[in-house]
C-alpha angles and dihedrals in degrees: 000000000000088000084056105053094037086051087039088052097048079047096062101036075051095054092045091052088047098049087050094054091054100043085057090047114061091185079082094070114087122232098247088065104037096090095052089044095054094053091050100049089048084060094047096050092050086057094044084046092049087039090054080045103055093032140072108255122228124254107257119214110259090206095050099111093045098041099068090043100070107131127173109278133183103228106159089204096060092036091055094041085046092050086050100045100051086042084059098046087052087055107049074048090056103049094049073054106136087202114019096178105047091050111126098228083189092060083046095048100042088045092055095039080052089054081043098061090046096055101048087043102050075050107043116024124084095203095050083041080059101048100043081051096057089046088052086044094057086052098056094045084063084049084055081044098047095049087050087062089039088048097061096045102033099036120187090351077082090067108104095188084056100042112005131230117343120196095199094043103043110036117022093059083072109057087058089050094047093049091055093051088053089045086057094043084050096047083041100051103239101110091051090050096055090035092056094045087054093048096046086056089057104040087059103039101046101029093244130154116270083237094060101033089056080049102056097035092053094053096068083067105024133042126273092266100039096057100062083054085083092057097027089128090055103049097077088065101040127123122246082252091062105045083047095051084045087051106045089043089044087058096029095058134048133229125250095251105048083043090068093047091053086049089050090044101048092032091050100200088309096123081199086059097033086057100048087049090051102061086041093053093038090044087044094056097039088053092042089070091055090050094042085062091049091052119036079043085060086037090050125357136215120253110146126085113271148208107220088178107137111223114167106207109248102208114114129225098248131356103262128020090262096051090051087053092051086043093055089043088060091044097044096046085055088047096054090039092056091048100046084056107044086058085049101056101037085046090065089038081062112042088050088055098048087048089056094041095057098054092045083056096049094047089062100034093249094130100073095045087051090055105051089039091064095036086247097309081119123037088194151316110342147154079256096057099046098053092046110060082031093066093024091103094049082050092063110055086062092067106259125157110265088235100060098037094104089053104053078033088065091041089057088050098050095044086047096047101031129004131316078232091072087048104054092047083042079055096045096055088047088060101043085056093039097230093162115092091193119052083204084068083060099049093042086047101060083055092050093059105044112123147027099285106153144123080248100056087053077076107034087059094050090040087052109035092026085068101052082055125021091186089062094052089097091054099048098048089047091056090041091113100036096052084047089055088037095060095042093050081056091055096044088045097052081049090051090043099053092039092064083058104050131054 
């Protein structure tokens, strides 16, 4: 039964490539059927014509035809300011340190050589470009999925070109859908299969224990608390090492489902752009588990014996594969309520503080200086302001243009102090008013924000493994904020790392 459904699933991701393939290739129409076709096609255009005429267009992404053009390139300047920048990264690494002198340089080194090979692959390679592109691709078929089912419930309100593009109706429907696929893989096996391959890799590579390695390999598919579920007996006896390595991949990767939505909100409905953030998103959250290693082993090395051996847990989510996929739709729903709600309520935050920040601004003058300061980016003082000049400097050491630092400043700061949601959707106005003046800012600030790297998911992580194991409760409230720095540090060092290769 389980061979069948995994065989009828690659069936059906087959038929729709296919389909696609033919509709893009009109050799494929006899020629029996071409005049008919024609006609109809002429009639079609005309409606879709009236239809452009009597609605709003959609904004249309000014870097599209460079985007997807990126190619590896051997600039000095950005090499240099990338070497320096990740040496500084290792550094800052290095001082928060909760034992300098035991850390093994050699399982630093082999991990970011690891996130190294990732990133000039993905860059590159053709072969790896390819692959990365067939993954991406998978993940915007479930986007086609996921507006079939909003379709039937929302209607015309799905119509972008009608009513634009609506958060609630667009993305978060994902999310549920894509949580009941993972919750399938994982009844039928599958997940377990590519998760244990990845952790076995790394078990073996890095010297690592089979518990964390499952860990960290699980998180660049499942959430930060879902991935510890496949090693919950072990945690109680886990080292501080490895309670610091769960929680900084926990906060460095994201999670499948949160993955798709990011695609469906940068790409913005455009399947070429879908795609290219895809393989960048996808690209951002597998080299973030190499460079979780790198950095939790600097934050907190290992210096107890170990058991690299590599078990997959072999307990199911629900009892049948209906049940999983009811399973995955509960979680998913929770999932997007908590979400929807989480964006409403820091939306507001932020709009009150803005408010208060502007007339603060405008009692002591400041407003005007801020503006022409900026060149107009910023009317006056703001949230926005303020994080983005704060982590500016950070920013740089990562190999940004300089005219683009206080942006994907202000995108570090959002995702830090609130949530990397805000962020990406932050990023995907950016792009749909084309506010970067380098595409290369676009590209470097999809890596900053990949993870979960915020003062929430501190909690989240005690709340969650905490309650796997109430004797490491201590621990894990006492790394809360260096598992919070090291994450971000990952994040900071994949978007080094992939600078020093595009122009």
């Amino acid at each position: 039964m389980k061979r069948f459904i995994l065989v009828l699933i690659i069936s059906l991701f087959a038929i729709s490539q296919l389909k696609a393939q033919e509709s893009n290739n009109p050799g494929t129409i006899t020629e029996a059927t071409q005049q008919e076709v024609t006609k109809q096609e002429i009639v079609q255009q005309e409606i879709v014509q009236q239809e452009i005429n009597e609605t709003p267009a959609v904004s249309v992404n000014p870097y599209k035809d460079i985007l997807a053009k990126k190619e590896l390139t051997f600039n000095i300047w950005s090499i240099l300011r990338g070497v320096f920048g990740m040496a500084s990264l290792i550094f800052i690494a290095w001082l928060f340190s909760l034992d300098r002198k035991k850390v093994n340089w050699k399982t630093v080194g082999f991990a970011l050589s690891m996130q190294f090979i990732i990133a000039i692959s993905v860059i590159a390679f053709p072969a790896v470009q390819s692959i990365f592109e067939f993954l991406g691709g998978i993940f915007v078929a479930v986007l086609e999925w996921t507006k079939a089912g909003s379709t039937f419930l929302f209607g015309s309100l799905m119509n972008i070109n009608s009513f634009g593009f609506i958060f609630v109706l667009q993305i978060l429907p994902t999310i549920i859908f894509f949580s009941a696929l993972t919750s399938l893989f994982f009844y039928l096996g599958i997940l377990q299969r590519v998760v244990w391959a990845m952790a076995w890799l790394l078990s073996k590579t890095l010297k690592l224990t089979g518990a964390e390695s499952l860990s960290t390999a699980g998180n660049i598919f499942l959430g930060q608390t879902e991935a510890p579920l496949m090693v919950k007996e072990y945690i109680p006896k886990m080292t501080k090492s490895e309670i610091m390595l769960i929680m900084t991949a926990g906060m460095a990767t994201m999670a499948g489902g949160v993955l798709a939505a990011y695609i469906g909100m940068l790409g913005a409905g455009d399947k070429v752009m879908e795609l290219e953030f895809a393989k960048h998103l996808l690209s951002a959250s597998i080299m973030a588990a190499p460079g979780a290693i790198a950095i939790a082993k600097i934050l907190k090395p290992q210096t107890e014996e170990i058991d690299n051996s590599v078990e997959v847990p072999k307990e199911k989510i629900g009892k049948n594969v209906l049940d999983a996929i009811s399973n995955g739709t509960t979680e998913g729903l929770k999932l997007a309520a908590n979400v929807g709600a989480m964006l409403l309520v820091f939306y507001a935050l932020i709009a009150g503080f803005n408010s208060i920040f502007l007339k603060a601004g405008e009692l002591v003058s400041l407003n005007p200086v801020i503006a022409d300061f900026t060149n107009g980016r910023y009317e006056g003082l703001s949230l926005q302001f303020l994080l983005a000049y704060l982590f500016a400097p950070i920013i740089w050491l990562t190999g940004v243009s300089g005219s683009d630092l206080d942006l994907v400043g202000r995108l570090l700061g959002e995702k830090l102090i609130m949530t990397e949601f805000i962020g990406y959707q932050s990023l995907a106005e950016m792009i749909r008013t084309g506010a970067f003046v380098s595409t290369k800012s676009i590209i470097m600030a999809t890596y900053v924000l990949c993870g979960f790297a915020n003062f929430a998911s501190i909690g989240i992580l005690i709340g969650g493994v905490g309650g796997m194991a109430n004797n490491q409760k201590p621990v894990l409230s006492a790394f809360g904020f260096r598992s919070l720095l090291g994450a971000t540090l990952v994040a900071l060092m994949s978007a080094a790392m992939v600078g020093m290769l595009i122009a």
